[in-house]
Backbone as CSV, one residue per row, in Angstrom:
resi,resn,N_x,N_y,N_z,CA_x,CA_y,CA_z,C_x,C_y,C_z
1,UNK,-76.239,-52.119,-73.381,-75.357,-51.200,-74.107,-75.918,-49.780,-74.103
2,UNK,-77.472,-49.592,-74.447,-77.896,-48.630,-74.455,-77.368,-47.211,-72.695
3,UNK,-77.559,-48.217,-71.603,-77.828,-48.068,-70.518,-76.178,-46.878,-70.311
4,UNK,-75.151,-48.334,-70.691,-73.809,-47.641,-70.467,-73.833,-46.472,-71.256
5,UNK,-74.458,-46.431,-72.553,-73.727,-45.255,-73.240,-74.768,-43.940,-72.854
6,UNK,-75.674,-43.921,-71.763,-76.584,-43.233,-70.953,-75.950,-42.628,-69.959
7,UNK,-75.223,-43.701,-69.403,-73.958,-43.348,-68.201,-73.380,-42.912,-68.842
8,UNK,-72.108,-42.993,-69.629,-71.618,-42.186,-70.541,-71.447,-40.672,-70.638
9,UNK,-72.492,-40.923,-71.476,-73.273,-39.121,-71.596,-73.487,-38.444,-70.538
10,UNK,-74.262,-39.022,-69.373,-74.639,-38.280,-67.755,-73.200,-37.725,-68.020
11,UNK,-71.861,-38.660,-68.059,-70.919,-38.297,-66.965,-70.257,-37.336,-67.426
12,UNK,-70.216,-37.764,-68.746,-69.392,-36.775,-69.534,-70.079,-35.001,-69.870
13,UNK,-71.347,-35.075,-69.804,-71.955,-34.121,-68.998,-72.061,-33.037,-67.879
14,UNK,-71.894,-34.147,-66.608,-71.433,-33.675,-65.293,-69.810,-33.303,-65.509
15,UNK,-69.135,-33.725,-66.181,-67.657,-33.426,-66.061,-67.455,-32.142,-66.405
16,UNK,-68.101,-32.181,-67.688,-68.029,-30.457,-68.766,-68.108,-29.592,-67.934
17,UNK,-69.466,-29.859,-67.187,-70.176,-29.028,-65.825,-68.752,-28.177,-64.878
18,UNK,-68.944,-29.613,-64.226,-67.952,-29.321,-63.452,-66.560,-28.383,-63.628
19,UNK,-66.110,-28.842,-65.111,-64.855,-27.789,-65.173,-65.316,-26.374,-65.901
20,UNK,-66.617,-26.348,-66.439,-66.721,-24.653,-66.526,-66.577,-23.988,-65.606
21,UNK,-67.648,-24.481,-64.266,-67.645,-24.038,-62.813,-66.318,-24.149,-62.496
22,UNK,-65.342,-24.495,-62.640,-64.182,-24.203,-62.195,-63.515,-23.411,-62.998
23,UNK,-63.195,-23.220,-64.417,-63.096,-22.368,-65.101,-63.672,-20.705,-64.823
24,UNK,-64.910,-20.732,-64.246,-65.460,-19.542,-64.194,-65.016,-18.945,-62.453
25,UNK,-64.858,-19.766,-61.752,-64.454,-19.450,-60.697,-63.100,-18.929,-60.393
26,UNK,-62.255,-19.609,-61.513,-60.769,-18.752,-61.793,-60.792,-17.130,-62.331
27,UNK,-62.054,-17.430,-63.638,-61.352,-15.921,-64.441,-62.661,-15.098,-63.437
28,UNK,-63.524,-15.181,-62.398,-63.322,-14.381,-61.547,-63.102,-13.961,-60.446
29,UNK,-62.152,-14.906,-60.095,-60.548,-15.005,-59.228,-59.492,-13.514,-59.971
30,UNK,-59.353,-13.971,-61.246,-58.208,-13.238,-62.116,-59.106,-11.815,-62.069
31,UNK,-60.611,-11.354,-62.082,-61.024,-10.384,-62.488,-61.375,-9.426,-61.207
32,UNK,-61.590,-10.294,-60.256,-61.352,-9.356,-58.813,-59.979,-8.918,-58.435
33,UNK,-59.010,-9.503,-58.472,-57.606,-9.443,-58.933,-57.082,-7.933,-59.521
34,UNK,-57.692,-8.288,-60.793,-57.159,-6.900,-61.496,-57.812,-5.738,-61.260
35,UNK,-59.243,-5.833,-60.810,-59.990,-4.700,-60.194,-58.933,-3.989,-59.121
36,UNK,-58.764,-4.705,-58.285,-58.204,-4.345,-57.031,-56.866,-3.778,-57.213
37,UNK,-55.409,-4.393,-58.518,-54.572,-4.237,-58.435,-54.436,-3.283,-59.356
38,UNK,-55.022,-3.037,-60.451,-54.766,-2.170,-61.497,-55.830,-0.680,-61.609
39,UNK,-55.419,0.564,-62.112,-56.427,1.070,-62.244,-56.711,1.345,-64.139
40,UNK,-57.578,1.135,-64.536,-58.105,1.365,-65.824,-57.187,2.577,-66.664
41,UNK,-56.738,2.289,-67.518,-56.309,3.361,-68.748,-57.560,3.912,-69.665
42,UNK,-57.879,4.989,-69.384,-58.370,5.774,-70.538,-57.754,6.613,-71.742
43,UNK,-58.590,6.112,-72.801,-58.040,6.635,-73.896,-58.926,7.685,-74.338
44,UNK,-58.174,8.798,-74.685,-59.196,9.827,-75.126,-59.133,10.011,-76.159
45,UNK,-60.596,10.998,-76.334,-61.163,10.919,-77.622,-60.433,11.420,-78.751
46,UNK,-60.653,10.576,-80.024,-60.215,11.736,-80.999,-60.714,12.085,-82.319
47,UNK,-61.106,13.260,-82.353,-61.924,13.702,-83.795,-63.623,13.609,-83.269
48,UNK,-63.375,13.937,-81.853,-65.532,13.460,-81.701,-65.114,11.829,-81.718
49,UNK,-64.561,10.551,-81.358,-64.903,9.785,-81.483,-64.068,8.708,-80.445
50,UNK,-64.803,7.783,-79.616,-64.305,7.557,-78.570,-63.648,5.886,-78.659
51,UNK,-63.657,4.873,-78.434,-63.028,3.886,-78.444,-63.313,3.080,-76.935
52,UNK,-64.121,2.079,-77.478,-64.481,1.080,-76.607,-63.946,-0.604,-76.636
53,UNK,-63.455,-1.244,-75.727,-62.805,-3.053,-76.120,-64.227,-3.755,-75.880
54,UNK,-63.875,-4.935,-76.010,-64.942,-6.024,-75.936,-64.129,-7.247,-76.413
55,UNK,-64.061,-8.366,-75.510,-63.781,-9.780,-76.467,-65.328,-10.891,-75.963
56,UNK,-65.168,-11.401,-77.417,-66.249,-12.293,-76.799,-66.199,-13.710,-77.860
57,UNK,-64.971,-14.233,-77.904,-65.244,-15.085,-78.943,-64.603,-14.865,-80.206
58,UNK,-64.395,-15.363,-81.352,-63.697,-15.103,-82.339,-63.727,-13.505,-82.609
59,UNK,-62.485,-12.916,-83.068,-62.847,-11.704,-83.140,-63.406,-11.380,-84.473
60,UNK,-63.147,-12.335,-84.971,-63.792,-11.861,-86.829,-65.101,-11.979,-86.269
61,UNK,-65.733,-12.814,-85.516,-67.525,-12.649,-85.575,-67.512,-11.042,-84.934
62,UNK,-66.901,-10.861,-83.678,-67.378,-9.449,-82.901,-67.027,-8.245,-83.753
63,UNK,-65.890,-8.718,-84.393,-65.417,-7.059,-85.723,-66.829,-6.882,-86.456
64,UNK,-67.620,-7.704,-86.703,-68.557,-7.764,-88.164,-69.805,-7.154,-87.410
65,UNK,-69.998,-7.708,-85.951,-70.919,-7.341,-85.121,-71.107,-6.007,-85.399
66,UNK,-70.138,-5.316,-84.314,-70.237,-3.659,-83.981,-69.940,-3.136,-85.659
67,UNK,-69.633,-3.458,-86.671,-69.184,-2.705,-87.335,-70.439,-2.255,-88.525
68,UNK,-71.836,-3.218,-87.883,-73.084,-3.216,-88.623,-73.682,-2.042,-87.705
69,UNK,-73.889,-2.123,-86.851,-74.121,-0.565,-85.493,-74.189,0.373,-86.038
70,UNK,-75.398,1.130,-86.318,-75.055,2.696,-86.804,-74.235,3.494,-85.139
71,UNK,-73.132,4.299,-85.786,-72.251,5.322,-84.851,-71.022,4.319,-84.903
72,UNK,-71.006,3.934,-85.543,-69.720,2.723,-85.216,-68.808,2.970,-86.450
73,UNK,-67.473,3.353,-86.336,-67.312,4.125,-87.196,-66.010,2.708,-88.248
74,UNK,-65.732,2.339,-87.026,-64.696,1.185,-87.111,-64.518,0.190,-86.238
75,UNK,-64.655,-1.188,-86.269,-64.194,-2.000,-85.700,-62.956,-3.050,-85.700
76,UNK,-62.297,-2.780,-84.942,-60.191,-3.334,-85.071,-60.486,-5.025,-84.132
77,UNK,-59.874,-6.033,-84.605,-59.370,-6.851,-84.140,-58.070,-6.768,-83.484
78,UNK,-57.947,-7.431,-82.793,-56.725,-7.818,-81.601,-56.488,-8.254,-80.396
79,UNK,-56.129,-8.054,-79.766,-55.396,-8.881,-78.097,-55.702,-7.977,-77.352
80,UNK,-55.956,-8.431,-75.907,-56.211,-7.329,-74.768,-56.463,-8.389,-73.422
81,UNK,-56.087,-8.063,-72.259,-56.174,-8.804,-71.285,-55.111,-10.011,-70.876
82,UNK,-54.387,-9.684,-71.741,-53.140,-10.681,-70.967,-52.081,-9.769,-69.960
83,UNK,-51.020,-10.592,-70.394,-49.415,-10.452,-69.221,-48.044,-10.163,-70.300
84,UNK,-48.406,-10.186,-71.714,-47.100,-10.469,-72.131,-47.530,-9.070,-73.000
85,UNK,-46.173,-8.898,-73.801,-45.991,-7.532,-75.087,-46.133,-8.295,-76.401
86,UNK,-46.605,-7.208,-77.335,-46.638,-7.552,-78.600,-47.565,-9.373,-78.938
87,UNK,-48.195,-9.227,-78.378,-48.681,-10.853,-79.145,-49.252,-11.061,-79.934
88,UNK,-48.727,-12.398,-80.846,-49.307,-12.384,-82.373,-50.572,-13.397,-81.860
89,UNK,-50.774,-14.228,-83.166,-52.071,-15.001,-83.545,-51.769,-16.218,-82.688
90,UNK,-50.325,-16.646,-83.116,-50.258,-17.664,-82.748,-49.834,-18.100,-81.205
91,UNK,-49.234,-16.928,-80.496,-49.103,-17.080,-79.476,-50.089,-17.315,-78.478
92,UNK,-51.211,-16.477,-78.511,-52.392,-16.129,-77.982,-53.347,-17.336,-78.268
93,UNK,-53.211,-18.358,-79.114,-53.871,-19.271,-79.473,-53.343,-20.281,-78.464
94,UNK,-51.927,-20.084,-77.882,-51.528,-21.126,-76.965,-52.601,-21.286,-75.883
95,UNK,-52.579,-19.904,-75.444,-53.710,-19.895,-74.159,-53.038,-19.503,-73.222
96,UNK,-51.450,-19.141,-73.305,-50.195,-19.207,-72.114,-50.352,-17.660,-72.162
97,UNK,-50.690,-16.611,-73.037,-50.207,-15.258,-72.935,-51.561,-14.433,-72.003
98,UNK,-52.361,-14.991,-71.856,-53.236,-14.525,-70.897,-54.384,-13.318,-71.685
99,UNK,-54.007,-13.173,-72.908,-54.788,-12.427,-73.804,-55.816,-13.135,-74.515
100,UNK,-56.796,-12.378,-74.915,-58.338,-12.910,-74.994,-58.526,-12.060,-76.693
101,UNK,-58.888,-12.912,-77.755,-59.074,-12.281,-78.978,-60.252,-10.947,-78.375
102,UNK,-60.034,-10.234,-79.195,-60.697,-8.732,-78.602,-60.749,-7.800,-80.057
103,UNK,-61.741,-6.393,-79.533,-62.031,-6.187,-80.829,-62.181,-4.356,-79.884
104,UNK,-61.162,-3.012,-80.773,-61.087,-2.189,-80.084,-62.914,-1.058,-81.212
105,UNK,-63.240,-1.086,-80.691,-64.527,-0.396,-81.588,-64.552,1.090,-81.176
106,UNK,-64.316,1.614,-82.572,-64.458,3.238,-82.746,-65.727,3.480,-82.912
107,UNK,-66.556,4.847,-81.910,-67.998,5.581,-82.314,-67.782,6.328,-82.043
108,UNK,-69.473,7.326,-82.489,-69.309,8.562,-82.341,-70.384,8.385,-80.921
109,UNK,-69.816,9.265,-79.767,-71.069,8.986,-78.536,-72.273,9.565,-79.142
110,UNK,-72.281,10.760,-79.803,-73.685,11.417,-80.175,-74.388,10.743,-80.717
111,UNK,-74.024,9.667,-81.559,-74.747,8.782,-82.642,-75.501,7.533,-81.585
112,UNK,-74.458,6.640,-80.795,-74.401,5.576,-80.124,-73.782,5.787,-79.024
113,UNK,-74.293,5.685,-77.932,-73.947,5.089,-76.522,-72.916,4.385,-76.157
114,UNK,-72.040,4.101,-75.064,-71.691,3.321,-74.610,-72.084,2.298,-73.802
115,UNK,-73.619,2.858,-73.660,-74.974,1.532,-72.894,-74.794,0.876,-73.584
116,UNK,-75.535,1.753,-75.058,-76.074,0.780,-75.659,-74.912,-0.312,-76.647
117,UNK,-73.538,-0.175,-77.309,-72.461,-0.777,-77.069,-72.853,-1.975,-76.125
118,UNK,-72.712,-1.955,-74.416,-72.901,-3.260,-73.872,-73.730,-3.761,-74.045
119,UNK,-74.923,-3.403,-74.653,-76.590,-4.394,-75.063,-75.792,-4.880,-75.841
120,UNK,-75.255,-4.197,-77.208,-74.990,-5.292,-78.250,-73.877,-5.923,-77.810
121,UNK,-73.263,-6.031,-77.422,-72.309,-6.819,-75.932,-72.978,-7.980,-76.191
122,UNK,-73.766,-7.952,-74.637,-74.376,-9.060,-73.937,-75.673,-9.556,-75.098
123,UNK,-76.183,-8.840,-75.699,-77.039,-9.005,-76.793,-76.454,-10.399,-78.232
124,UNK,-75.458,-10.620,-78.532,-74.961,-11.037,-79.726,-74.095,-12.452,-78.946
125,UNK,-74.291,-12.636,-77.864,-73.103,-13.417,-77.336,-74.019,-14.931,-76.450
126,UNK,-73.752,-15.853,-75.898,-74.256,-16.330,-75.203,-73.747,-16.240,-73.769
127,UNK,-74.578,-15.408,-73.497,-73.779,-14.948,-71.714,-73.626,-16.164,-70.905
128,UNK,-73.732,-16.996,-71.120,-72.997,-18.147,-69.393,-72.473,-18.612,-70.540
129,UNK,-71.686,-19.289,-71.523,-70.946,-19.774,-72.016,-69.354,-19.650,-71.398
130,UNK,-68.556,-20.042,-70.434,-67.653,-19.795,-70.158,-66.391,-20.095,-71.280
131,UNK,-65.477,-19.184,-71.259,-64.144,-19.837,-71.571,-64.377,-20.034,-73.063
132,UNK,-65.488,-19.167,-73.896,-65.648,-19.399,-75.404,-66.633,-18.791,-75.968
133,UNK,-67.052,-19.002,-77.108,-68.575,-18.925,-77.849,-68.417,-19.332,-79.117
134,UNK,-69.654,-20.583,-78.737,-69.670,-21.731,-79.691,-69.197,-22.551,-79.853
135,UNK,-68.388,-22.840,-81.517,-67.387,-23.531,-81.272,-65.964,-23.471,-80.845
136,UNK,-65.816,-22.449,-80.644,-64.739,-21.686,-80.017,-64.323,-22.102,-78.935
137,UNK,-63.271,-22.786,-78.183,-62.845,-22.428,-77.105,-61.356,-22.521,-76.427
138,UNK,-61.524,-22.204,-75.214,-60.156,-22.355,-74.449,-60.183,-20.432,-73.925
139,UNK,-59.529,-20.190,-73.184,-58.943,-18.861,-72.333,-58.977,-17.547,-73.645
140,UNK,-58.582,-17.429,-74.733,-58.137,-17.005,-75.581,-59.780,-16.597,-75.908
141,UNK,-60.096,-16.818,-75.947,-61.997,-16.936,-76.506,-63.214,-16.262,-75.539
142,UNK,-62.281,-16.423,-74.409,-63.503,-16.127,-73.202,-63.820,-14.120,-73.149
143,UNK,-65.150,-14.473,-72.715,-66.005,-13.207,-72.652,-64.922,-12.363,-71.660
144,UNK,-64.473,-10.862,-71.923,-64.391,-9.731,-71.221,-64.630,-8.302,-71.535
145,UNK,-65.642,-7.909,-70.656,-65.625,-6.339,-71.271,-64.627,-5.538,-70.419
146,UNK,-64.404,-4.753,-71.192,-63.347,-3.919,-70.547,-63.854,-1.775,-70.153
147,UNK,-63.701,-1.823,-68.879,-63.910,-0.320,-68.707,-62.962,0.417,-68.455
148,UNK,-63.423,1.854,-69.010,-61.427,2.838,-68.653,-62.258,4.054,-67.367
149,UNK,-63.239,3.249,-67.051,-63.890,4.625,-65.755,-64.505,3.918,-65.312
150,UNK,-64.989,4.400,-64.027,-66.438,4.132,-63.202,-67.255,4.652,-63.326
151,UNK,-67.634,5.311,-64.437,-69.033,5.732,-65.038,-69.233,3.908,-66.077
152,UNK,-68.368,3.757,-66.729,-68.236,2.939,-67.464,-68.677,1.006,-66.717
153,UNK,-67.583,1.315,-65.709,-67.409,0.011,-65.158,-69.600,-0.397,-64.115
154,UNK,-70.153,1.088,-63.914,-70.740,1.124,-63.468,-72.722,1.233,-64.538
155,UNK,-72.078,1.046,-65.746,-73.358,0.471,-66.726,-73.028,-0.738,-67.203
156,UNK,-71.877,-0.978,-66.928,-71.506,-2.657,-66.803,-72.233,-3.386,-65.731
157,UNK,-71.775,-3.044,-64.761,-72.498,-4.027,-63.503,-73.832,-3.615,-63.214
158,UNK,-74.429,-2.816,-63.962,-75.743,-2.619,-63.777,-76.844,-4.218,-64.740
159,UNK,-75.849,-3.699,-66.073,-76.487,-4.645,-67.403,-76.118,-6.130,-66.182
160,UNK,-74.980,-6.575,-65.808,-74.842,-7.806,-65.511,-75.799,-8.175,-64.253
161,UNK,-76.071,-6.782,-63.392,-77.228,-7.675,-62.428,-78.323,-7.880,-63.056
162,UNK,-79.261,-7.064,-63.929,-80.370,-7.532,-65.067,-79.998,-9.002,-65.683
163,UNK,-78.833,-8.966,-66.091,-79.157,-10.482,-66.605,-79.008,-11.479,-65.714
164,UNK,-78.522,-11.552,-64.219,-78.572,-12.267,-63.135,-79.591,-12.468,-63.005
165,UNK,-80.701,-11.284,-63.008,-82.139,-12.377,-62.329,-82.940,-13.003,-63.865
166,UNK,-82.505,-13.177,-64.764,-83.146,-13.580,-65.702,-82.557,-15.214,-65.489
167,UNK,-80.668,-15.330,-65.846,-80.100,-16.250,-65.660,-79.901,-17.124,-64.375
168,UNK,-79.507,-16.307,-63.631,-79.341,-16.335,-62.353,-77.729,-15.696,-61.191
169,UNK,-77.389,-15.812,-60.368,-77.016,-15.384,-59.583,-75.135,-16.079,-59.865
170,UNK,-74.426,-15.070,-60.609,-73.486,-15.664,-60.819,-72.484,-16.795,-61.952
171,UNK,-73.895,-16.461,-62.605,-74.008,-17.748,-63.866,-74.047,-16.944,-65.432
172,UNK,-73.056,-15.631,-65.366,-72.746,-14.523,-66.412,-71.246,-14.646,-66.284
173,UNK,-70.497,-14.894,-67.644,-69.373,-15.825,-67.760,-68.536,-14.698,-67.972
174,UNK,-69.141,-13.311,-68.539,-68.090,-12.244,-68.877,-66.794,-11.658,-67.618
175,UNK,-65.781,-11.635,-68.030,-64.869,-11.037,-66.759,-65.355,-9.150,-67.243
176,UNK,-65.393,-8.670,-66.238,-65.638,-7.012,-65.973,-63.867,-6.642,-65.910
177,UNK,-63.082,-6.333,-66.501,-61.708,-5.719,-66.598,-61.581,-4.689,-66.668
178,UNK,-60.712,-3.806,-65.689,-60.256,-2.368,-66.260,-59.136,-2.534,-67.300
179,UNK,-59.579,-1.825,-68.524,-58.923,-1.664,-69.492,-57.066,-1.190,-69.320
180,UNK,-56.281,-1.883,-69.646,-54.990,-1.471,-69.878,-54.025,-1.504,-71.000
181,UNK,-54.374,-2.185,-71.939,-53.534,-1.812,-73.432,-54.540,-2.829,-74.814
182,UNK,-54.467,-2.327,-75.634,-54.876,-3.072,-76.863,-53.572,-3.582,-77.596
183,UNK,-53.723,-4.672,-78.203,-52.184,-4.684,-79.257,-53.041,-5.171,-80.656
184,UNK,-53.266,-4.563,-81.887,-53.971,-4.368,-82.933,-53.529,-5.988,-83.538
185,UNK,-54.370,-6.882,-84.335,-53.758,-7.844,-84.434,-53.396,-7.728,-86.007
186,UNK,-52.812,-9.091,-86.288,-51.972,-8.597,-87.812,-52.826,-8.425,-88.802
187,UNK,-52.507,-7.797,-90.059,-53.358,-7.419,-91.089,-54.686,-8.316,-91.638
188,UNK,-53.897,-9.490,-91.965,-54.732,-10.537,-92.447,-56.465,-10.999,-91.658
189,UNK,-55.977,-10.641,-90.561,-57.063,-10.635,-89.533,-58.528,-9.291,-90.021
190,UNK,-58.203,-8.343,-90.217,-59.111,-7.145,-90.174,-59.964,-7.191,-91.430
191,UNK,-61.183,-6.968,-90.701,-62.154,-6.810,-91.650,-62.354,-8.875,-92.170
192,UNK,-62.258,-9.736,-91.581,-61.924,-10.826,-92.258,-63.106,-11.147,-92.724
193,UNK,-64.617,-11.306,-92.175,-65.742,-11.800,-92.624,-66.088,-10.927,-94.050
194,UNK,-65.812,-9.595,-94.190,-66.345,-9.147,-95.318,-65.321,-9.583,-96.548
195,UNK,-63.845,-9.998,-96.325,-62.898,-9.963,-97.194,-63.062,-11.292,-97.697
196,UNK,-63.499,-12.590,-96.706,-63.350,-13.930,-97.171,-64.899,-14.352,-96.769
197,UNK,-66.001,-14.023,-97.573,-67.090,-14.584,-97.356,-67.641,-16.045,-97.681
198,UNK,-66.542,-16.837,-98.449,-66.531,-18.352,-98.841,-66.063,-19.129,-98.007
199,UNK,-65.427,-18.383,-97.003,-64.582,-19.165,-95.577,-65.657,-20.593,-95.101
200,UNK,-65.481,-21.590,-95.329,-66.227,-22.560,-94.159,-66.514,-21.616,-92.606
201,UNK,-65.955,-21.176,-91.953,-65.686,-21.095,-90.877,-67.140,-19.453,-91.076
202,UNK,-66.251,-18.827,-91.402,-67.210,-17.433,-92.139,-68.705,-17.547,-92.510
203,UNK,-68.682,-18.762,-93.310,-70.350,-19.108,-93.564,-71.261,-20.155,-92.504
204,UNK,-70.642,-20.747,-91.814,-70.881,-21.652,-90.737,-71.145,-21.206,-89.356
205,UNK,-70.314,-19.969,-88.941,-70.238,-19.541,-87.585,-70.730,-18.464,-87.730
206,UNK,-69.696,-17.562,-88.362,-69.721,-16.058,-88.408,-70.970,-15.253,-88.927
207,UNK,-71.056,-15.538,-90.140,-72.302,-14.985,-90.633,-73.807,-15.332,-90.011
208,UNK,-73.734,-17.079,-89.413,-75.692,-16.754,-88.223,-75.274,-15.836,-87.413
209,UNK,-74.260,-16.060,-86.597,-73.839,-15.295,-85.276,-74.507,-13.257,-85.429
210,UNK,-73.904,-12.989,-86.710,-74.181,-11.805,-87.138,-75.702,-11.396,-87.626
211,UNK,-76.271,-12.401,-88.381,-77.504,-12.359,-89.210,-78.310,-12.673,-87.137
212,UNK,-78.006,-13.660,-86.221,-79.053,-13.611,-85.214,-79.275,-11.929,-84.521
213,UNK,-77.591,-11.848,-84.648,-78.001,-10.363,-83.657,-78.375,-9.247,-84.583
214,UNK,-78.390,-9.672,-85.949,-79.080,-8.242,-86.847,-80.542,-8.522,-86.756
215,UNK,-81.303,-9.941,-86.745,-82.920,-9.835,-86.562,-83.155,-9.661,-84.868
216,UNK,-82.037,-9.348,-83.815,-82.988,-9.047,-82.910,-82.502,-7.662,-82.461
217,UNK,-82.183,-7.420,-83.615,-81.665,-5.906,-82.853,-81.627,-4.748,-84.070
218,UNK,-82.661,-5.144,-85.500,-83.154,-3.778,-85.971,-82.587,-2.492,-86.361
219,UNK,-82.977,-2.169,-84.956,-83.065,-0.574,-84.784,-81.769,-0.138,-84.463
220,UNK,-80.783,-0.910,-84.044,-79.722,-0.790,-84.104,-78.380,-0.414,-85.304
221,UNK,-78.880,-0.855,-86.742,-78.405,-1.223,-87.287,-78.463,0.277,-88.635
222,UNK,-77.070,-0.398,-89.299,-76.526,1.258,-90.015,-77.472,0.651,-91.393
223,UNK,-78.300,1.756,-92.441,-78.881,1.523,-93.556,-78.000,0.180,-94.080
224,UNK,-76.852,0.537,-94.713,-76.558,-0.462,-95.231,-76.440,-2.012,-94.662
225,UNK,-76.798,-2.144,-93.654,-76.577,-4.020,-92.880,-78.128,-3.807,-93.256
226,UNK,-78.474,-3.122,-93.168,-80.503,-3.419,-92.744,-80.595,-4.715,-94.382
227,UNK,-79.406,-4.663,-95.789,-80.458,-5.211,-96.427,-79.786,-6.412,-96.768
């Protein structure tokens, strides 16, 4: 009995395997795709303050992320990277609208970088995790950063060959997207980790996720998260 439920596990193992690697081989199928077919929307600045996307996983964990960042003035939940208009919560949860929970983050460049932005990126996330993070998953969940230039798109693929030779060659789950629309998601959503801190979900996921990337990243961080 022991033996089978050994087999078991191997297989069910090798299977998981197998369909990330296929999973990851699609969304960058879909991400060479849009390189080639689309060109990036930039949004310009306003008031001194610029606006960067990112999805990586629930967006209530990534809103709480950047929004601890000193220069970070605001961080918005919502949709980005699909095919369809206007999509709510629930649509996007299907997995059919091609949109990825996402999070549009306001700074000031003088304060914070847009480098340094992708450290806490790739910094807060588990980079080969395809198609999720954590307990999170399905299409809707999966890692994409998004650039509106080739200054931009080009400290992206710098950070992702550094973590290639650490990880290895291809085995970094984020899609690289040129940016083309945000759609802000509904109210109830914004700001959610600070509004519902009794959440199961909030105290279980959200808050290590936040507390790991505040002890390895310090110096990063605005007076008030430091306590």
């Amino acid at each position: 009995m022991k033996k089978i439920s050994i087999l078991l596990a191997v297989t069910f193992l090798l299977t998981l395997t197998a369909a990330c690697q296929s999973s990851n081989e699609k969304n960058k199928e879909a991400e060479a795709m849009a390189q080639k077919n689309q060109q990036p929307v930039e949004v310009p600045p306003q008031g001194g303050l610029e606006r960067a996307y990112f999805a990586s996983g629930c967006f209530w964990c990534v809103e709480a992320i950047y929004e601890s960042v000193a220069g970070v003035d605001e961080a918005i939940s919502g949709y980005s990277g699909g095919h369809t208009e206007n999509p709510t919560y629930e649509e996007t949860n299907t997995g059919t609208t091609g949109h990825a929970e996402a999070v549009e983050v306001i700074y000031d460049p003088e304060v914070v970088s847009f480098e340094t932005l992708v450290n806490v990126y790739f910094g807060s996330q588990d980079v080969t995790q395809v198609n999720g993070q954590g307990p999170d998953r399905g299409s809707q969940y999966r890692s994409i950063i998004f650039y509106q230039n080739e200054r931009q798109k080009q400290i992206i693929e710098q950070k992702i060959n550094a973590l290639e030779k650490e990880y290895g060659t291809g085995e970094i789950a984020a899609q690289v997207m040129p940016f083309q629309k945000f759609w802000k998601a509904e109210g109830y959503h914004q700001d959610y980790e600070e509004n519902n801190p009794d959440n199961p979900y909030i105290q279980n996921v959200s808050i290590p996720r936040l507390k790991r990337f505040q002890e390895r990243f310090p110096e990063l961080l605005k007076e008030s998260a430091e306590h």
